[in-house]
N, C-alpha and C positions, 0 to 999 in steps of 0.2 A: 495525533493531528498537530502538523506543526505547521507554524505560518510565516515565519522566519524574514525580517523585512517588510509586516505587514502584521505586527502585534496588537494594535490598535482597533485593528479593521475589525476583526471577530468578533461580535459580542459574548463577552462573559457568561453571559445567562444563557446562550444558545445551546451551552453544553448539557443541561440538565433536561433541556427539550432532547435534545439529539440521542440521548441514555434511553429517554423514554421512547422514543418511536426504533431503533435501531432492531429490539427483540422481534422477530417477527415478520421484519421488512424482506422483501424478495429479493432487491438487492445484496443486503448486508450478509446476510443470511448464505444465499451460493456464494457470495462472495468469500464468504470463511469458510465454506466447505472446500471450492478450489483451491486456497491459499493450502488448509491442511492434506490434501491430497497431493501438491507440487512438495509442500516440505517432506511429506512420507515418502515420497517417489526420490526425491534426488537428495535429500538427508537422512534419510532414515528417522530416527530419535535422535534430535540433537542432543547436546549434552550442555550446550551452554549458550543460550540465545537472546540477542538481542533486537528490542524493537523500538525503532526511530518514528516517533511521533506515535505515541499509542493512542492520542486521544482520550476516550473514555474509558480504554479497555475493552473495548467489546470484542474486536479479535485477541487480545492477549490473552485473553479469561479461556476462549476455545482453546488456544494454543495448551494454555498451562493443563485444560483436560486431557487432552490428547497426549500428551508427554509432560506425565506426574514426576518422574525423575529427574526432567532439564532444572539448571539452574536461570532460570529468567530474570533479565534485566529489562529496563525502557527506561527511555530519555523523553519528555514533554516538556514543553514552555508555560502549560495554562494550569495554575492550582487547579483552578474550579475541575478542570480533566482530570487532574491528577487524583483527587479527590474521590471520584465515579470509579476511575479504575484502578484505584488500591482496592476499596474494596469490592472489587467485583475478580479480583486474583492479590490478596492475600499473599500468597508466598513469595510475590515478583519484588522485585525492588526497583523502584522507582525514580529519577532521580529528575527533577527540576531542573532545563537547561535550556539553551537555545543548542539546536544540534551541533549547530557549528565551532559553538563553544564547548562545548562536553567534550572531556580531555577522563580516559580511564589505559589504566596500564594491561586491562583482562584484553584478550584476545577472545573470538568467540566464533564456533564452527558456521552457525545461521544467522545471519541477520536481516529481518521485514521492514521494509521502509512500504508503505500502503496507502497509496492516493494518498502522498505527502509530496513527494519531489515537484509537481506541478504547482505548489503553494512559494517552492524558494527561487528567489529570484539568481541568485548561485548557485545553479542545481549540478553544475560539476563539482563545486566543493565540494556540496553534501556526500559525491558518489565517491571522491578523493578520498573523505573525511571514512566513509563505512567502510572502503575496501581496507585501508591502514587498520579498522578494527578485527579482520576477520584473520583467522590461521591462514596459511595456505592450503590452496584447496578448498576453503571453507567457499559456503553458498551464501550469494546476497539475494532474497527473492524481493523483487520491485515487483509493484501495480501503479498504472496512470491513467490519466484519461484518454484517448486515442484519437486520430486524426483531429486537425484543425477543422476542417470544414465541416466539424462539427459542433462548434462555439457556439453556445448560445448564452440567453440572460443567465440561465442557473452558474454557469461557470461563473460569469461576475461576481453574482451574488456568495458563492464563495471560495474567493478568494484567489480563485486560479492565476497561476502566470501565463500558463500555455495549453494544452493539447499536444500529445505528442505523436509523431510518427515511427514504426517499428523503426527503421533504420535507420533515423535519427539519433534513438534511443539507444541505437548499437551502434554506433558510430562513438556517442558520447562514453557510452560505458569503455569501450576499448583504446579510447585516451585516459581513462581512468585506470587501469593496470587488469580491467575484468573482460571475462570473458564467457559469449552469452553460450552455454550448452543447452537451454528451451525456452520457447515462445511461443505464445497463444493470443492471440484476440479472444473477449469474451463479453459479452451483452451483443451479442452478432445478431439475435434474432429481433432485439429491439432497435435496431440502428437506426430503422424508419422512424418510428416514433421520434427519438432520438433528433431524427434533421428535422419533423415538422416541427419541434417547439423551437428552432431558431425563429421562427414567421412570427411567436405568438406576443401579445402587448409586451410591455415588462413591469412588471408589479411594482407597487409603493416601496413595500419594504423588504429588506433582504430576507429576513429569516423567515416571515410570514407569506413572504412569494415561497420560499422555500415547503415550508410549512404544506401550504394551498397545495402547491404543484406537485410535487413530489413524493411526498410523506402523508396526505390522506386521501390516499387511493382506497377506493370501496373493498372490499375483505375480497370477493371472487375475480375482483381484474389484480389485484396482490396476490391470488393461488396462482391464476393463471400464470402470471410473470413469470413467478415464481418454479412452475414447471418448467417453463420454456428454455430457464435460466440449467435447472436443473437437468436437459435432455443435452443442451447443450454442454455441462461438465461430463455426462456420458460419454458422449463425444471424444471430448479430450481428454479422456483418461484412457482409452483405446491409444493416443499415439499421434491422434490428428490436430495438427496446427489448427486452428480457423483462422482465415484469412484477412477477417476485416470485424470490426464492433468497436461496442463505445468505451471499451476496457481493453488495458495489455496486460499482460501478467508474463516476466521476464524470469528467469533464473540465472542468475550471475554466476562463476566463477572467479577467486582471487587467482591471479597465475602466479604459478613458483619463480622466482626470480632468478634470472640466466647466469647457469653458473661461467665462472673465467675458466680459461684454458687451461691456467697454473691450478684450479680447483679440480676441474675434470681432469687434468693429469697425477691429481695426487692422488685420485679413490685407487 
């Protein structure tokens, strides 16, 4: 989780609430099921992968089960994250940074940036910044939050810069040198939900709105979600776009760079 421009805003201590409720959640949960089905689909088994804003770890830790051989990297700004997701993935390395300052000479076939890019207020750096780290051909998979007109207090409370629109989003990636080969919407079935808490009060305090709202959902409207969540990856693991939800999930490609005439005439 990076907040890049907005250091201050996060409380420190929200990271070890966030650890705790993340295991279990309906969200979090399809959420890194989808992620490792996109990577399995269009990377295979990476071999060398990096994740931009890992947060607590809690998807790096999937990832590193799901492919025991990659060598994994991530870049965070917050100890107290950093912290949580050393050890919660052990073999990863780690590295302290604001993304935009992180300078590494590795090249690397995958790279997750995951409900991070809506937190930077330069969010084509960042995309400038990850395409220059991947091979060519390598895959950058992005998640955001989707449509504007679906803004409500939660987004404030953390941290958000935007909302983004699919082709907004590919608009921007392909000033970036990337090129999108799949796209999904996903929390489609909760989208309603979703627009009615723009209407609702806006709580005291951020983490604790957060907290209330969000994160202590009774255990059977959590399964529930969570199916819903889960019929929907069904869905799009068959092939099908969904067309609209409170989540994007992109797959980038780096494009090989155009060879000269004097190049193409010498092979």
């Amino acid at each position: 989780m990076q907040f890049i421009g907005a250091k201050n805003i996060f409380p420190p201590d929200s990271f070890s609430w966030l650890a705790s409720v993340e295991n279990g959640h309906f969200w979090f949960e399809q959420r890194n099921e989808l992620i490792l089905w996109a990577i399995r689909h269009f990377s295979g088994a990476p071999k060398h992968y990096l994740e931009v804003g890992c947060g607590t770890g809690f998807c790096l830790s999937r990832i590193a089960r799901a492919f025991p051989e990659a060598k994994l990297c991530a870049v965070e700004y917050y100890p107290e994250a950093i912290t949580i997701a050393q050890k919660r993935s052990p073999q990863a390395r780690i590295s302290r940074a604001d993304a935009l300052d992180f300078n590494t000479d590795e090249l690397f076939d995958a790279v997750g940036c995951f409900d991070v890019l809506e937190h930077v207020p330069d969010d084509k750096a960042l995309l400038k910044k990850m395409q220059k780290m991947l091979f060519p051909k390598g895959r950058l998979f992005v998640s955001v939050p989707q449509h504007p007109w679906l803004w409500s207090n939660e987004d404030t409370m953390a941290c958000h810069q935007r909302r983004y629109t699919c082709r907004g989003l590919l608009r921007l990636a392909e000033t970036c040198g990337l090129k999108c080969i799949w796209h999904s919407s996903f929390v489609c079935s909760l989208a309603p939900l979703m627009l009615w808490r723009r209407f609702r009060p806006k709580p005291k305090s951020a983490v604790a709105g957060l907290a209330t709202l969000e994160f202590s959902l009774p255990k059977p409207v959590n399964w529930i979600f969570g199916r819903l969540l889960a019929a929907e990856r069904s869905v799009i693991s068959t092939g099908v776009s969904l067309p609209f939800g409170g989540s994007l999930l992109m797959v980038l490609e780096k494009e090989s760079p155009q060879k000269t005439f004097f190049e193409e005439s010498s092979c």
